[in-house]
TIMARZA-228783 format. One line per field, with one value per residue: x, y, z of N, C-alpha, C, O in turn; residue number from 1; residue in one letter. Coordinates in steps of 0.001 Angstrom, whole numbers. Example, Ala and Ser with C-alpha at 12.3 -4.5 7.8 and 13.67 -1.06 7.14 Angstrom:
% TIMARZA-228783
n_xx c(13190 | 12850)
n_yy c(-5690 | -2250)
n_zz c(7800 | 7080)
ca_xx c(12300 | 13670)
ca_yy c(-4500 | -1060)
ca_zz c(7800 | 7140)
c_xx c(13200 | 12900)
c_yy c(-3300 | 30)
c_zz c(7800 | 7870)
o_xx c(14236 | 13409)
o_yy c(-3319 | 1138)
o_zz c(8465 | 8039)
k c(1 | 2)
r c(a | s)
This chain:
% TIMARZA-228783
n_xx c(86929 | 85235 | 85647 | 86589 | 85087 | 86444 | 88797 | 88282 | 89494 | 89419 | 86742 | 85665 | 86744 | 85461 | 82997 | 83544 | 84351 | 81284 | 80422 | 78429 | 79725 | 80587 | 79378 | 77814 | 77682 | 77447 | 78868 | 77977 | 78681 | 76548 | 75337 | 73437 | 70409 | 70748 | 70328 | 67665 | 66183 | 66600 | 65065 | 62596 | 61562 | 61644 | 61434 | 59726 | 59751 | 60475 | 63229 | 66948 | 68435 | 71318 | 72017 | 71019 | 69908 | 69774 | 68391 | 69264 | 69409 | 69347 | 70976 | 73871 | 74551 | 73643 | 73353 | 72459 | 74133 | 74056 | 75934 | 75062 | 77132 | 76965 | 75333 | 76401 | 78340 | 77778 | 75895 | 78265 | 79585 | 77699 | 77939 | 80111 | 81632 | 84462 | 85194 | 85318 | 85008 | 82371 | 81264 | 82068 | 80331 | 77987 | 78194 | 78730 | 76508 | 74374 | 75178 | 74491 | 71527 | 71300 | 72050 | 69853 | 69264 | 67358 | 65882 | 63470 | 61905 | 62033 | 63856 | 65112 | 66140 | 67924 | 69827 | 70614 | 72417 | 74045 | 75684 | 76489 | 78000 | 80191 | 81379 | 82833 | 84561 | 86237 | 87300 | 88554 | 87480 | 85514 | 82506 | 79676 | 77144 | 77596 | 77426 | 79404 | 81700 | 81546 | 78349 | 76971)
n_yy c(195734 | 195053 | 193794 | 191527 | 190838 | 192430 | 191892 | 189961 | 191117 | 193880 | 194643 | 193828 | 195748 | 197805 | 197446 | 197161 | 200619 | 201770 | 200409 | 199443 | 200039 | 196561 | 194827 | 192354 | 190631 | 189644 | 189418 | 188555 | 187602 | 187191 | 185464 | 186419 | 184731 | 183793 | 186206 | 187279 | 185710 | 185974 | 188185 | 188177 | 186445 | 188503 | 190976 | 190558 | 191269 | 190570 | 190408 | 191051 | 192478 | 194748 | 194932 | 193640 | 193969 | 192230 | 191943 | 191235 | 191882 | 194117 | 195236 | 193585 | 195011 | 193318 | 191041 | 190241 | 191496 | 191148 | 191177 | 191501 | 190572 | 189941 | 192534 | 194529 | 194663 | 195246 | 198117 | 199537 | 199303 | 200770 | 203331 | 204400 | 204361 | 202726 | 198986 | 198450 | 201284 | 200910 | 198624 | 199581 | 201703 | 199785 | 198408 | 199802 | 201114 | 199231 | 198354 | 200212 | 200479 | 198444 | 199390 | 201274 | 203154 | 204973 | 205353 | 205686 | 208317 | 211818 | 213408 | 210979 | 209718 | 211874 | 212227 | 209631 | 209094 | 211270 | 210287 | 208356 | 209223 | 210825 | 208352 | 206915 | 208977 | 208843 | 206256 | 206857 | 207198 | 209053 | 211269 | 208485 | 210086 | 211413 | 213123 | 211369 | 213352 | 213085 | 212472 | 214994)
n_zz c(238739 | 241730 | 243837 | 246714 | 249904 | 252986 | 254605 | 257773 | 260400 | 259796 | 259191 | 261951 | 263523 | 262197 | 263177 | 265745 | 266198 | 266499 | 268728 | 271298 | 274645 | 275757 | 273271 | 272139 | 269316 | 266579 | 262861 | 259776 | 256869 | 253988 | 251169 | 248167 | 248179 | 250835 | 251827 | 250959 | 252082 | 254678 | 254755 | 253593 | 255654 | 257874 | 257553 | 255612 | 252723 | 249462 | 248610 | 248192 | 250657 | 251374 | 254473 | 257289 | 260565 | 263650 | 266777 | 269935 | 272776 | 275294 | 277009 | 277948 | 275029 | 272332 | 269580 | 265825 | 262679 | 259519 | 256237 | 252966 | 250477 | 247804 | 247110 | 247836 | 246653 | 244120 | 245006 | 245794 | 243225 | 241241 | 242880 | 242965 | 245120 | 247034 | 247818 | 250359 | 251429 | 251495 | 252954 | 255571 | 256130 | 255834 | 257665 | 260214 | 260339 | 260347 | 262966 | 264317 | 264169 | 265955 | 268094 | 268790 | 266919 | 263912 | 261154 | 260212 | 260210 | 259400 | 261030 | 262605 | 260766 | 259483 | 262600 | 262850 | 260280 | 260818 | 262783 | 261273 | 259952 | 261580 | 262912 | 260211 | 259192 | 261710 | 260723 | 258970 | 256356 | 253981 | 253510 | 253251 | 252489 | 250668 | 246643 | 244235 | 242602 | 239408 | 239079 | 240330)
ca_xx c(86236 | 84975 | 86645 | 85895 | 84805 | 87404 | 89434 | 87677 | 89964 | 88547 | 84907 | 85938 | 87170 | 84167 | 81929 | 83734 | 83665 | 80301 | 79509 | 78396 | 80688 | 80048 | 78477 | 78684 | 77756 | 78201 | 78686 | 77878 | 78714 | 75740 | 75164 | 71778 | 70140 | 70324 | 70167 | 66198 | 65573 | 66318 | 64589 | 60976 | 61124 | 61858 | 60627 | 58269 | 60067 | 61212 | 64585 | 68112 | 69178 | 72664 | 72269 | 69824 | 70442 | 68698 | 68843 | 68281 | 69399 | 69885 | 72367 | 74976 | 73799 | 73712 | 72643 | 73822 | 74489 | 73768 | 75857 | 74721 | 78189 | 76767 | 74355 | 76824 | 79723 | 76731 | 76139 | 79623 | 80108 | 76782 | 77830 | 81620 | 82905 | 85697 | 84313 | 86100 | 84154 | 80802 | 81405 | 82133 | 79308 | 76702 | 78759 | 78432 | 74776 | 73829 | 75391 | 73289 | 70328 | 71781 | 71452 | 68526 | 69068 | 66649 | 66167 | 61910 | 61248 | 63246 | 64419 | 65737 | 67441 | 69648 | 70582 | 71644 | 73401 | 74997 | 76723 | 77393 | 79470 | 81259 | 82086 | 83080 | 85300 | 86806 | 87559 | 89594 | 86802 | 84547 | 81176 | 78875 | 75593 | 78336 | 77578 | 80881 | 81794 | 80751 | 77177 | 76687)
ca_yy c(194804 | 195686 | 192546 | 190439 | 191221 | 192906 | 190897 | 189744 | 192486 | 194771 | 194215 | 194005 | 197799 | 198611 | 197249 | 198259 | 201750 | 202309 | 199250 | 199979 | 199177 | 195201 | 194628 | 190973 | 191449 | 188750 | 189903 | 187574 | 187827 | 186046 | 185282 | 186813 | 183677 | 183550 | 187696 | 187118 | 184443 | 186208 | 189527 | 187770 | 185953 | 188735 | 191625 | 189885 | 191851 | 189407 | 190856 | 190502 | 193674 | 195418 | 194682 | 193416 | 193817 | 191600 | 192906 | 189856 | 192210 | 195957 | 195556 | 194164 | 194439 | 191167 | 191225 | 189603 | 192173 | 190327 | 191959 | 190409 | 190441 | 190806 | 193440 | 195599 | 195017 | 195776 | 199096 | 200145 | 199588 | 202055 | 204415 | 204631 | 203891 | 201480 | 198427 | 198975 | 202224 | 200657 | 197914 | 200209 | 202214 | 199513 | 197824 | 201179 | 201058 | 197882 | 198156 | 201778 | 199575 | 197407 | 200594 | 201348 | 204433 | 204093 | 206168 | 205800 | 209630 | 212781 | 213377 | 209787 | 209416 | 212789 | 211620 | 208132 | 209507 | 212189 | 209220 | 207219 | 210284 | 210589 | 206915 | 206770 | 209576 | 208298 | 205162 | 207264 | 206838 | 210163 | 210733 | 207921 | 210150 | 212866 | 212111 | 211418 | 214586 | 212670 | 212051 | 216002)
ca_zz c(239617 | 243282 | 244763 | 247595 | 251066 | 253786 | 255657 | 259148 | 261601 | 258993 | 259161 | 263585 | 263415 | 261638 | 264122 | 267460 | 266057 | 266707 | 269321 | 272832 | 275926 | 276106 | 273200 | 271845 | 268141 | 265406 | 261642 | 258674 | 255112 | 253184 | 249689 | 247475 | 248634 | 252287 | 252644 | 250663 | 252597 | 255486 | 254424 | 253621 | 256904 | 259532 | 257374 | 254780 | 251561 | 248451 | 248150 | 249149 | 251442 | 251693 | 255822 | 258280 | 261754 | 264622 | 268526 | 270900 | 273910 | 275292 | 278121 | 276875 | 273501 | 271459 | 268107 | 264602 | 261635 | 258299 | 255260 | 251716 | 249746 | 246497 | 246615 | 248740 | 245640 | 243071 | 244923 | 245707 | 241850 | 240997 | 243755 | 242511 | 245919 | 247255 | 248755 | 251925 | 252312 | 251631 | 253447 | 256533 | 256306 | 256006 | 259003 | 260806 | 260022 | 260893 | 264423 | 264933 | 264178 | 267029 | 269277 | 268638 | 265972 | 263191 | 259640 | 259416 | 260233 | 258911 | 262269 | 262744 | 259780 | 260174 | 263666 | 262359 | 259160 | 261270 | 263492 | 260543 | 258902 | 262531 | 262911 | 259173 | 259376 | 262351 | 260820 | 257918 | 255252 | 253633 | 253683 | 252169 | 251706 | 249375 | 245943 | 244166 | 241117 | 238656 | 239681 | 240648)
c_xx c(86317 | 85784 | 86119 | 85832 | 85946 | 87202 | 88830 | 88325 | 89609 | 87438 | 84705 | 86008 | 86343 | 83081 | 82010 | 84182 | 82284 | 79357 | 79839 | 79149 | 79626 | 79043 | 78757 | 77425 | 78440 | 77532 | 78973 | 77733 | 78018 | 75884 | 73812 | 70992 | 69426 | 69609 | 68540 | 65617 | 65222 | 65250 | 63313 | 61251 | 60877 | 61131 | 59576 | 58471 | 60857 | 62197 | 65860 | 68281 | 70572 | 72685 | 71022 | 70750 | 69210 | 69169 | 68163 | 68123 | 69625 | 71012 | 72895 | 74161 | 74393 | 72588 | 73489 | 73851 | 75039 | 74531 | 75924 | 75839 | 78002 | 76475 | 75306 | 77883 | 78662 | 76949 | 77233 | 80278 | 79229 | 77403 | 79160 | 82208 | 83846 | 84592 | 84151 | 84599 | 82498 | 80491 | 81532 | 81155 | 78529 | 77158 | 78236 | 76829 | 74198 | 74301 | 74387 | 72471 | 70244 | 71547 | 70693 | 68333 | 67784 | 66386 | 64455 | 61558 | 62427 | 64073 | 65340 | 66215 | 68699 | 70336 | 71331 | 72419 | 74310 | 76520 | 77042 | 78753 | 80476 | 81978 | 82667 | 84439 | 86187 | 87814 | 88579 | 88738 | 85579 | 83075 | 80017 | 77663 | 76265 | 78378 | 79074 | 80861 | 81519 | 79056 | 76715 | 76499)
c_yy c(195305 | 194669 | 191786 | 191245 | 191204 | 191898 | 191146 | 190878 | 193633 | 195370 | 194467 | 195610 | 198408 | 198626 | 198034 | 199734 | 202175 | 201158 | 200117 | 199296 | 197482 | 194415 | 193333 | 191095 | 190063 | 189609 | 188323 | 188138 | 186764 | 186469 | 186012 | 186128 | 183540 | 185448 | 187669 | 186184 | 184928 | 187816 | 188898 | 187148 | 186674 | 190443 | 191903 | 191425 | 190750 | 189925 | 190651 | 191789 | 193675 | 195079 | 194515 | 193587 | 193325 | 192045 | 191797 | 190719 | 193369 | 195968 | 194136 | 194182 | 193577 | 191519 | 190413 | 191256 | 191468 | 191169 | 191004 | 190889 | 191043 | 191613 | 194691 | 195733 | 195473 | 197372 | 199773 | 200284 | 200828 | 203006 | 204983 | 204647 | 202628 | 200346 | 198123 | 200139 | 201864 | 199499 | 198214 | 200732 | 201170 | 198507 | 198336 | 201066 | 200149 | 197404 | 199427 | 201209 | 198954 | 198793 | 201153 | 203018 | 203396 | 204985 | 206341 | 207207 | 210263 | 213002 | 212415 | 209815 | 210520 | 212448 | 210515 | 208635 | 210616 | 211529 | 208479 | 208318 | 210140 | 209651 | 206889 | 207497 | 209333 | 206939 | 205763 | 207274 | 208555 | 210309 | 209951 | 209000 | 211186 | 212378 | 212513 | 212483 | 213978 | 212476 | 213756 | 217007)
c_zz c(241051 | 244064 | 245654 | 249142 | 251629 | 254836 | 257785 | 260139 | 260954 | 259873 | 260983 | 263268 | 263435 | 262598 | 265463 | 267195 | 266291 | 267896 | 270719 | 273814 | 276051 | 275197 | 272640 | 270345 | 267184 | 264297 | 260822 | 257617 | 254269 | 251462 | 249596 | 248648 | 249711 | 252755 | 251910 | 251296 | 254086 | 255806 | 254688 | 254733 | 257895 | 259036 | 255692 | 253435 | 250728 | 247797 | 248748 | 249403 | 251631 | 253273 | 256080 | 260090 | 263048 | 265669 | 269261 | 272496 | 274310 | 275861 | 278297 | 275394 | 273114 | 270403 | 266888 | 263860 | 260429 | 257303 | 254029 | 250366 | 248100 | 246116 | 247087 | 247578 | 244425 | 243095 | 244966 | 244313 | 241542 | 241880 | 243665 | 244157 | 246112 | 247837 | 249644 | 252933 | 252452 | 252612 | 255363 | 256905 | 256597 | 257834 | 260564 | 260906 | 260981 | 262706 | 265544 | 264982 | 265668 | 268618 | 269514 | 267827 | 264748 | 262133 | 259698 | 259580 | 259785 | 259944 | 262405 | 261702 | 259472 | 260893 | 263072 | 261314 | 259835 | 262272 | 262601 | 259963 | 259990 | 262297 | 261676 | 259146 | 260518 | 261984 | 259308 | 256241 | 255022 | 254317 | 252733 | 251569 | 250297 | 248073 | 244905 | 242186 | 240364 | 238425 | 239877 | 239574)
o_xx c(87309 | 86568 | 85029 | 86568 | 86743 | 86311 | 88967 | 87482 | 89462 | 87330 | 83772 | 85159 | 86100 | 82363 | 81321 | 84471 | 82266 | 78133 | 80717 | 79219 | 78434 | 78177 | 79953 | 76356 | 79604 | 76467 | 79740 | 76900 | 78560 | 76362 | 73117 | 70861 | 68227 | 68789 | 67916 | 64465 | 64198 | 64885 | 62840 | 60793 | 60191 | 60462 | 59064 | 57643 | 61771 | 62206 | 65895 | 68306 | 71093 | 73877 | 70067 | 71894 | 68135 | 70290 | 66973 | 67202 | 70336 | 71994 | 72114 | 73338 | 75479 | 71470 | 74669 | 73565 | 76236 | 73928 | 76612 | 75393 | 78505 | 76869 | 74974 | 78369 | 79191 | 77556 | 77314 | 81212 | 79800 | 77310 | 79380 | 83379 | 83873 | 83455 | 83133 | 83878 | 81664 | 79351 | 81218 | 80794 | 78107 | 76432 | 77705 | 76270 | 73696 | 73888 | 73925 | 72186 | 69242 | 70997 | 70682 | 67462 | 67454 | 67148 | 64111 | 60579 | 63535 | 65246 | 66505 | 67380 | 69894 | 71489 | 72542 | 73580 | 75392 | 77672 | 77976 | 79945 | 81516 | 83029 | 83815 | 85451 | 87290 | 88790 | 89265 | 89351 | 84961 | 82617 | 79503 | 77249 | 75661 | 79093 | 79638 | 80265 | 80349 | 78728 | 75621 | 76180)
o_yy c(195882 | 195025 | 191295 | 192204 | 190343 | 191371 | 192043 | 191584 | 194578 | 196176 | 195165 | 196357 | 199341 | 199601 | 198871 | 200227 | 203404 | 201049 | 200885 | 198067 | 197337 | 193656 | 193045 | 191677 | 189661 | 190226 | 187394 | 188998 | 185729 | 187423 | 186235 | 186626 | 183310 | 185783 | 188379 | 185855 | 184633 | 188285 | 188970 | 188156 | 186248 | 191086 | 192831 | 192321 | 190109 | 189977 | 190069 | 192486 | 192641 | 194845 | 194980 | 193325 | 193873 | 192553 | 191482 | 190493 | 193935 | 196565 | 193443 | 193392 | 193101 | 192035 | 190061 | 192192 | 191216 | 192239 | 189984 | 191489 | 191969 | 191981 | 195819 | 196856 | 196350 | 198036 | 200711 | 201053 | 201919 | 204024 | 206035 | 205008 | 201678 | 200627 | 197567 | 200087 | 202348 | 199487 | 197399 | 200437 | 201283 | 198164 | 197782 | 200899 | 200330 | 196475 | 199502 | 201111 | 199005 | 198795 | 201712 | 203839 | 202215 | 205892 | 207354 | 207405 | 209733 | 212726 | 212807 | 210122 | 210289 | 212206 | 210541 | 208518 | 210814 | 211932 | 207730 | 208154 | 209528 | 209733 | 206753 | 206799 | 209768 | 206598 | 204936 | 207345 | 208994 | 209712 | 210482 | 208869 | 211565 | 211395 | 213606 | 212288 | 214360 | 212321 | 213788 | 218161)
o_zz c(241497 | 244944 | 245359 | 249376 | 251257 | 255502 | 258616 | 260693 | 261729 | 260796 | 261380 | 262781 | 264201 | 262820 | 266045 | 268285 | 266228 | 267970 | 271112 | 273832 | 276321 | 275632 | 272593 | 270526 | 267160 | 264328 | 261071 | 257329 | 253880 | 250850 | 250588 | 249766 | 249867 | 253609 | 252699 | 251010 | 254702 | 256885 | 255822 | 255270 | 258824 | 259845 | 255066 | 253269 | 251248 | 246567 | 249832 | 248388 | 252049 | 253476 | 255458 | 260463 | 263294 | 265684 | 269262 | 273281 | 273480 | 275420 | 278948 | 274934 | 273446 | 270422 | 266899 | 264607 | 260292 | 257229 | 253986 | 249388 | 247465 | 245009 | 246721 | 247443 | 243742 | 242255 | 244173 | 244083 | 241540 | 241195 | 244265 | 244279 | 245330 | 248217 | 250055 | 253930 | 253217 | 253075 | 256231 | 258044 | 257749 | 258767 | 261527 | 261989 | 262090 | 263400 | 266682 | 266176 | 266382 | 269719 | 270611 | 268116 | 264638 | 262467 | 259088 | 258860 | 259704 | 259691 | 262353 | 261955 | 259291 | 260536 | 262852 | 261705 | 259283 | 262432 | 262887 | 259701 | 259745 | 261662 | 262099 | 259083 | 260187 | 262653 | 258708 | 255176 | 255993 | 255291 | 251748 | 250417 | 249293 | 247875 | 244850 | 241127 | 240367 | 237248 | 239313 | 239857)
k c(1 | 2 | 3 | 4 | 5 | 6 | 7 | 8 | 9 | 10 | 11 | 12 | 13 | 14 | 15 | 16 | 17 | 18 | 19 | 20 | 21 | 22 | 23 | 24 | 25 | 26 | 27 | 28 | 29 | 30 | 31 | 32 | 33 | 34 | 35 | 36 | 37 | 38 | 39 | 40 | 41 | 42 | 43 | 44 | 45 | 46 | 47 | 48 | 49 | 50 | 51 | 52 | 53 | 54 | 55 | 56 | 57 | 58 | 59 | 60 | 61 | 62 | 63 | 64 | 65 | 66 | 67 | 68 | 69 | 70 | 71 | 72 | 73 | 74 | 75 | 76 | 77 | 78 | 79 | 80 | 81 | 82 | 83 | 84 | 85 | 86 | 87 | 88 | 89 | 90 | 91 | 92 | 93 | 94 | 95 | 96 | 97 | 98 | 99 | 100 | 101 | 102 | 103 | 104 | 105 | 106 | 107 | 108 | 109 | 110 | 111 | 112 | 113 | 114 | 115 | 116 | 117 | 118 | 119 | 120 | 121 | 122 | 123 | 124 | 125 | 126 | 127 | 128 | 129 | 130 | 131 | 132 | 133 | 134 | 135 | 136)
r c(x | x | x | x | x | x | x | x | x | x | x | x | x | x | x | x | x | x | x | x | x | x | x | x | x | x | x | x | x | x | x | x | x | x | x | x | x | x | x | x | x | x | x | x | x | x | x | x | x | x | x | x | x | x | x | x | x | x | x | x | x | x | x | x | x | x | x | x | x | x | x | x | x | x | x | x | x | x | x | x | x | x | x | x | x | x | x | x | x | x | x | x | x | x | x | x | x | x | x | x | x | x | x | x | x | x | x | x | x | x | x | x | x | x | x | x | x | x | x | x | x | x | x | x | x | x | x | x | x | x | x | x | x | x | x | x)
């Protein structure tokens, strides 16, 4: 069993690893439910997402970072990692979002995956995109 979501100074760590001087930054752990609910409303897909991240402001940044509990212990089961480390990454993620990194071109998504490996590795955790010996 993958287990239950990392303890709140956790989930903090994860964030102010990759947050900008001043940034004010709420994280929420939703259910299926609310993370499809909030998916079709803000980007009009009928699914629940691993993270969303909203940006209300640049300087300081201010933003939430949505992570949807189930879908993130789903993949961390398919993907054979911990749920620590997946839980970090999409953390990691979802605050790059917040900075305005972004994955839609080849370009942009090296850059952002090249700062998530940093931050990741910083934070004592591998690299998510490596797939794990089994899988190879």
């Amino acid at each position: 069993m993958v287990g239950t979501e990392p303890a709140t100074a956790s989930l903090r760590r994860y964030a102010m690893a990759a947050a900008s001087r001043g940034a004010q930054v709420t994280l929420r752990v939703v259910g299926s439910a609310e993370a499809e609910r909030l998916n079709a409303r803000y980007r009009r897909r009928k699914y629940a997402s691993n993270v969303l991240s909203f940006r209300y402001r640049q300087r300081p940044l201010a933003g939430d970072v949505v992570l949807c509990h189930p879908v993130i212990a789903a993949e961390a089961r398919a993907q054979g990692k911990t749920l620590a480390a997946h839980y970090a990454h999409l953390v990691v993620h979802g605050m790059l979002h917040l900075r305005g990194y972004d994955h839609a071109r080849k370009r942009e998504a090296t850059r952002m995956e090249q700062a998530e490996v940093r931050l990741l590795r910083q934070l004592g955790f591998g690299d998510p995109y490596a797939l794990p010996a089994a899988v190879k």
